[in-house]
Each structure stands twice: as structure tokens, then as C-alpha cells.
N, C-alpha and C positions, 0 to 999 in steps of 0.2 A: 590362644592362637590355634586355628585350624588349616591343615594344607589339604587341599581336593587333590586326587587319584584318582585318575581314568583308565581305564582297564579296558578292553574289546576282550569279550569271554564267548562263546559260542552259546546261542539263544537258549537252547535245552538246559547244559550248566545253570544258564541266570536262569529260567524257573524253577529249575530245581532248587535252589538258592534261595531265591526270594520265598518258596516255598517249607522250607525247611528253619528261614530265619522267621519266619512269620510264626509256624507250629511253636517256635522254641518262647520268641519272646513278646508274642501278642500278634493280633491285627491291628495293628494301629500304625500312624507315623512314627517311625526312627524306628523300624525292628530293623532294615534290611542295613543302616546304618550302626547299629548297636550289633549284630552279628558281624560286621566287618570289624569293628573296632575291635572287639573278641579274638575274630581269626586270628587278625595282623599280633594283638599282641601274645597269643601262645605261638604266632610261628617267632617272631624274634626273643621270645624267651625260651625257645628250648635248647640256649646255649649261645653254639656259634652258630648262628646263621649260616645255612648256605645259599650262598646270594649267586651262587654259579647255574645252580639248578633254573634260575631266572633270566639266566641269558639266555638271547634271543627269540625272547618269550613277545617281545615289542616288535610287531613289522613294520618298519615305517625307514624314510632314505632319509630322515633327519638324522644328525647324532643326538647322543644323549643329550649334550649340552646344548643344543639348539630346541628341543622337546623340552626341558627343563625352564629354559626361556620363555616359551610357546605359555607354558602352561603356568608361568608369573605373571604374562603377560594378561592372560582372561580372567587369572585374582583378583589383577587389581579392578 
């Protein structure tokens, strides 16, 4: 099972990114997706998480649980 994460990140960051995940693990399809699955899992392994550092990191007048919907909603 897979859940999509949408993120708005400022355009320079994402080439840098996509540039960095590309050097690390190829040009090819699924580098910029294999460098996220990497990030996410060394940031929730390095203990406790700090999930506060992430607040309101998401601009938007939805609550969370309304964005959480939103984004079940274009899964299915």
C-alpha cells in the first residue's frame, strides 16, 4: 500500500533536490521518489520525531482534517 504527500516547497529547493536525488541515485525514473523515501525514513528514525518543527509548515484555511480528506479523496 502507498499514500501520496504533497508538499509546496519553493522552486530552487525542488531543483536542488531533484538535482541531488538524481547525482545520488541515477537519472532515471523513481530517483526523486527513492531520495524521498530515504529522507522521510532517516527523519522518523532518528528517534522521537519532532513533528512540532512542522507546524505550520502547510499554508492553507483548510484544517488538517479537511486536507487529509481532500487528499483520500484524489486516491481513490
Amino acid at each position: 500500500m502507498v499514500e501520496v504527500i504533497k508538499a509546496e516547497i519553493p522552486e530552487a529547493l525542488a531543483k536542488k533536490f531533484r538535482k541531488k536525488a538524481m547525482e545520488t541515485y541515477g537519472y532515471k525514473k523513481g530517483a526523486v521518489k527513492k531520495a524521498v523515501e530515504d529522507l522521510l525514513k532517516r527523519y522518523v528514525s532518528l528517534g522521537e520525531a519532532d513533528w512540532k518543527s512542522l507546524e505550520g509548515v502547510i499554508k492553507s484555511e483548510l484544517t488538517s482534517v479537511e486536507l487529509q480528506h481532500r487528499a483520500w479523496r484524489q486516491a481513490d
